[in-house]
C-alpha positions, -999 to 999 in steps of 0.1 A, spaced: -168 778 561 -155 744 541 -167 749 502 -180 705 504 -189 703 467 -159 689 448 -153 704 412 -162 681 387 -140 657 365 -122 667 335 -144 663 306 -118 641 279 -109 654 248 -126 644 220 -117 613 204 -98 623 171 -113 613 141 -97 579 121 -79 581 95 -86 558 64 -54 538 71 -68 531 105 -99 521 98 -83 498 69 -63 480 100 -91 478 122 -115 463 98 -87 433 96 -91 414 125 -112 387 103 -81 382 83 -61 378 113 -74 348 126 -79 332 94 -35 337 91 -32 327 126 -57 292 119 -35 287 87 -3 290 105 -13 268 133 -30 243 108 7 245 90 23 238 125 5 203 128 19 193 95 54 200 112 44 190 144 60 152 139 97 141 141 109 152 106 126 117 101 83 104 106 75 126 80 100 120 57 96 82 65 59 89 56 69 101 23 89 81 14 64 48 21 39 74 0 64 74 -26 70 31 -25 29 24 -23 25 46 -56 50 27 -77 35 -8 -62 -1 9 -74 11 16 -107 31 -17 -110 -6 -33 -104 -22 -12 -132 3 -25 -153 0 -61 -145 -36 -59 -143 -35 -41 -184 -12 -72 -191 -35 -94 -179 -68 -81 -196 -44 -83 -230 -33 -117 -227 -73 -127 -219 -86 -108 -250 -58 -126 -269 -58 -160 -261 -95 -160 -277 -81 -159 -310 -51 -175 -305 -50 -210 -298 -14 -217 -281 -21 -193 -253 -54 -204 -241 -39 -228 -221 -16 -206 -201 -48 -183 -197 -62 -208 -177 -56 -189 -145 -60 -156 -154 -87 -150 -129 -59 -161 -101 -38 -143 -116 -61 -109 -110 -67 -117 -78 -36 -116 -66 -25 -85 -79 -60 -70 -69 -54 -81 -33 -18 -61 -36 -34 -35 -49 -61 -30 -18 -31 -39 2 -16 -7 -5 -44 13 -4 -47 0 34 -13 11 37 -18 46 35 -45 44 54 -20 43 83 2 69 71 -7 107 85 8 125 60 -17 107 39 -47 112 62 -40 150 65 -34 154 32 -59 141 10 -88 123 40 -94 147 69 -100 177 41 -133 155 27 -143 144 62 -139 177 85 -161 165 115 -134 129 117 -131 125 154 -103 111 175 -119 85 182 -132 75 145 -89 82 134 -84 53 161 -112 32 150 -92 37 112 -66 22 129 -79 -10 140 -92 -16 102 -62 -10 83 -50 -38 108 -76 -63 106 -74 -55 67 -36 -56 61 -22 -78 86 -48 -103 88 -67 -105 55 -50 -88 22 -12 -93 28 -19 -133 34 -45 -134 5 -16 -123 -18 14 -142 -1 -11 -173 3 -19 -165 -40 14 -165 -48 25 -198 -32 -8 -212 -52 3 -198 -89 38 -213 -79 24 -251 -74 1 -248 -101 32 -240 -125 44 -278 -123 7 -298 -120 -3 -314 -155 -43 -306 -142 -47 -267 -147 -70 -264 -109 -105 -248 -114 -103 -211 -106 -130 -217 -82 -110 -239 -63 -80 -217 -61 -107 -187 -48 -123 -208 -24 -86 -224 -11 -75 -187 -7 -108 -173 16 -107 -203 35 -70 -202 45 -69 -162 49 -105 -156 68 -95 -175 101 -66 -154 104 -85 -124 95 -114 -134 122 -85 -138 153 -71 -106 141 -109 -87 147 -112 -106 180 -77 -94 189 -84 -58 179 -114 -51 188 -118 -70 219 -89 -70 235 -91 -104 256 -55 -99 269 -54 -64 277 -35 -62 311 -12 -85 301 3 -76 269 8 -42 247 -27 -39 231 -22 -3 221 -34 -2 183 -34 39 180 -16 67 199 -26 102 201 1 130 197 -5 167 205 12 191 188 11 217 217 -8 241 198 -45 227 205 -39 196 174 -43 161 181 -35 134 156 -40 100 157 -6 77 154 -12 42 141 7 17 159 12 -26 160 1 -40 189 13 -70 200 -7 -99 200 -18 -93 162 22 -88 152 26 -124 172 -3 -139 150 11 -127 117 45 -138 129 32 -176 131 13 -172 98 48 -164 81 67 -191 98 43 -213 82 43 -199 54 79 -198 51 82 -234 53 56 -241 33 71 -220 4 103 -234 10 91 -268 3 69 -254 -26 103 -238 -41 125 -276 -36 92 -291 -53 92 -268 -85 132 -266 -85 133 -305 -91 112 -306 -120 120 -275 -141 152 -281 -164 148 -249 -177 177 -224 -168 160 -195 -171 128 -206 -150 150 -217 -125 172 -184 -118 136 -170 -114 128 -199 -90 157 -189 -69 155 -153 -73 119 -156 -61 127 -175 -32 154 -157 -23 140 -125 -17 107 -137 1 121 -159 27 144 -126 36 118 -100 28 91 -118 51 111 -129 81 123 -93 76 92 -79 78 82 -105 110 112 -94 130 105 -50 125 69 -58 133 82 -75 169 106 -47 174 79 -20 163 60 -25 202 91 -16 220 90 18 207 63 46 205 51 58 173 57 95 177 97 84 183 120 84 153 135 47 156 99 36 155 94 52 119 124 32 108 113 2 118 76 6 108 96 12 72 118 -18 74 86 -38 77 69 -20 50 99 -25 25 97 -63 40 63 -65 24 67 -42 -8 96 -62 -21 70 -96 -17 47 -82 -35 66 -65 -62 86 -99 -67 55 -117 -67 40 -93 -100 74 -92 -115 83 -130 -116 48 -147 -118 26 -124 -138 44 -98 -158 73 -118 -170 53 -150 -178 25 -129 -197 51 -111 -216 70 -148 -225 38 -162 -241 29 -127 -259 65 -129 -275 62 -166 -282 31 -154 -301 48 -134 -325 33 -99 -344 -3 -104 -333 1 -105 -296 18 -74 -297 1 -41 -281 8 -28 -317 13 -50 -344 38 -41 -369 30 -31 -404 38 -47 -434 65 -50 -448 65 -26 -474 83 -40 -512 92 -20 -541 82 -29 -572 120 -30 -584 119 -62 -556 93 -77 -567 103 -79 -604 135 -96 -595 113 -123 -570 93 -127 -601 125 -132 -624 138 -154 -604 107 -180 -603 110 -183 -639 
């Protein structure tokens, strides 16, 4: 007779107790995936071209000297205002002080919507306060830095400048409200096309209208690229043809009434490097929509435009705010000085031969 009852399964040994160096590595895992977040955080910082991210530090490296530059003119500008109160032969070239702080101010935000286009900035010092930043608020970021820095603050200062140069040869010091109102009036038309442009996008089958690309890292990242699209590169193109000209006959105008040598080598240095440094600038911005910006040729020429820019600006402070200012201070003597000098101090030996020689 068949036995039909199977013997039962091996019981398993027991399991053998932990040790303490196992249970140390199994109560890890925690710390684990916070190394493995950190090292694939680290991985987006890497995740770009390296010539992009030096490029990015680099332009970093440029807009904080242009920052401090405007600190400076804007301290030189406050002393020459608290000194021409109590000095008499500078209140007249402290008549457009207020234009004068304008235009560095506008340079100033300038630069500040410069890095707002940078990642290396964004990662490094915005997306760490603002955590829940989207993809589609990064692109939104984008489309203001544009509407901010190729259609309102980079032609408020260029349009500023051209203003302090013609009021440099008029007898008639213009009103400061004038020159605010001549500014906003020429620079909000372009900024308004430039909204339309970007945030409507009229011509979008026809032409490049890309203002923001979206990289992936292949590890789960996505970052948001900043790019030039276009139409609004075409409409500052025709703002700085027109401005070119206009500055060139501005530059003729002032060159034929200053006898001064030294004014005019800063005439021609002044004129020399915008109407190089802005075409410049015009021509990379072109260029920039035949490239992508996660390619390496499009970070040089985002940074040929940027240097394009940097050196108007940085002309513009050098030449028609710093220098002047620190002319009339020197003109001025001891009392405009940030320090004035002590005393001379005299002996008494010195002063009994001054006496002496009286008599």
């Amino acid at each position: 007779m068949l036995n039909l009852y199977l013997s039962p399964p091996p019981v398993p040994p027991p399991p053998e107790p932990a040790s303490p160096q196992s249970h140390h590595l199994l109560s890890q895992p925690s710390f684990q995936e916070h190394k493995t977040k950190t090292e694939r955080s680290m991985l987006l910082t890497h995740a770009l071209p390296l010539l992009n991210s030096v490029f990015d530090l680099v332009t970093v490296t440029f807009i904080s000297g242009l920052i401090i530059l405007s600190v400076l003119s804007i301290s030189f500008i406050f002393h020459l205002r608290f000194k021409s109160k109590s000095i008499t032969h500078l209140q007249n070239f402290n008549s457009l002080w207020t234009v004068r702080f304008l235009f560095v101010l506008f340079i100033f935000l300038w630069s500040i919507a410069e890095l707002l286009r940078l990642p290396f900035f964004r990662r490094k010092y915005l997306y760490p306060f603002l955590p829940s930043f989207s993809i589609s608020q990064q692109a939104n970021l984008c489309k203001v830095h544009i509407v901010l820095s190729l259609g309102f603050f980079e032609p408020a200062f260029l349009v500023t400048l051209l203003f302090l140069l013609n009021a440099s040869i008029k007898k008639k010091t213009p009103n400061d409200a004038w020159a605010i109102t001549f500014v906003f009036f020429t620079c909000l038309p372009i900024a308004t096309l430039q909204a339309l442009l970007i945030f409507f996008s009229p011509l979008e089958n026809r032409v490049p209208v890309e203002t923001s690309v979206i990289f992936n890292d292949g590890y789960g990242f996505d970052t948001v690229l900043c790019a030039y699209p276009f139409l609004s590169s075409a409409v500052f193109a025709v703002f700085g043809i027109a401005y070119s000209a206009w500055f060139l006959c501005s530059c003729w105008r002032v060159l034929s009434l200053v006898i001064n040598k030294g004014l005019r080598v800063r005439i021609y240095l002044l004129a020399s490097i915008m109407l190089v440094a802005l075409p410049m600038q015009i021509v990379s911005l072109g260029f920039s929509v035949l490239w992508s910006p996660n390619q390496e040729v499009y970070g040089i020429v985002s940074l040929v435009g940027f240097l394009g820019a940097f050196c108007c600006a940085t002309t513009g402070e050098g030449i028609l705010v710093i220098k002047p200012i620190s002319d009339a201070l020197d003109a001025g003597g001891d009392c405009c000085m940030w320090k004035p000098r002590p005393p001379p101090e005299h002996d008494e030996e010195s002063v009994v031969i001054c006496l002496e020689g009286e008599k």
